[in-house]
N, C-alpha and C positions, 0 to 999 in steps of 0.2 A: 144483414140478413144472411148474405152469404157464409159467412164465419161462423151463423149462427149453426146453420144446418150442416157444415163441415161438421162438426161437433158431436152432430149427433147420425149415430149409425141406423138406426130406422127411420129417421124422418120426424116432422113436428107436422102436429095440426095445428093447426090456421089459432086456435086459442091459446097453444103454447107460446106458436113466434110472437100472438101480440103482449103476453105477458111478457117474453123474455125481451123483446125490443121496445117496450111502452111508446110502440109505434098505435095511435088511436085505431080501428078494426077496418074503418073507413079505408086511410091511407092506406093503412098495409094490403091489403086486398091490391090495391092499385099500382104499388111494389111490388109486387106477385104476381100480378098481369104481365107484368112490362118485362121482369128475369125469366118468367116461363116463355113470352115472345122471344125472345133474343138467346134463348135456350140453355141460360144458366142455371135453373132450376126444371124441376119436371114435377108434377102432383101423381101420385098413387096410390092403390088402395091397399093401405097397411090394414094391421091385423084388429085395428081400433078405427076404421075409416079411413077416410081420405087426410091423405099428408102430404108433405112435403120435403123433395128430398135435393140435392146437389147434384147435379150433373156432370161426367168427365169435362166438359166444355167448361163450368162452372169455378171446377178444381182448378184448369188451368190457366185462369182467367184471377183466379186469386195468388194462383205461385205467380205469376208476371206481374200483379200487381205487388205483392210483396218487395219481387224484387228491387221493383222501381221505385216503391218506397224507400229502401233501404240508401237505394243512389240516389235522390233528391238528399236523404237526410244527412247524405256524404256532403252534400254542397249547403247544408244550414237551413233546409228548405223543411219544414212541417206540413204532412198530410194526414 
């Protein structure tokens, strides 16, 4: 989800991310609860309604995870 809305520079509505993550409407709602709780994402009112967009918290939270992907896959490790 994250990566998803990196992606994109005004933000996705709620029908976009479940197309683009063929996460069911249900779930994903519920994955969007949980990243806006913990402040990785934030919802606002784009020019088309309400969307969703990435957070500076959000950004930095996927470069560290990057990284750490990068140093497991140094030791043979897949994430």
């Amino acid at each position: 989800m994250l990566l998803t809305l990196e992606q994109s520079n005004d933000g996705l509505k709620i029908t976009e991310l479940v197309r683009r993550s063929n996460v069911p409407y249900v779930r994903l709602t519920e994955i969007l609860e949980e990243l806006e709780k913990k402040g990785l994402i934030r919802q606002i009112n784009g020019e088309e309604g309400q969307v969703y967009i990435i957070t500076q918290k959000g950004i930095k939270f996927l470069n560290e995870y990057r990284k750490f992907s990068k140093f497991a896959e140094g030791f043979g490790f897949e994430i």
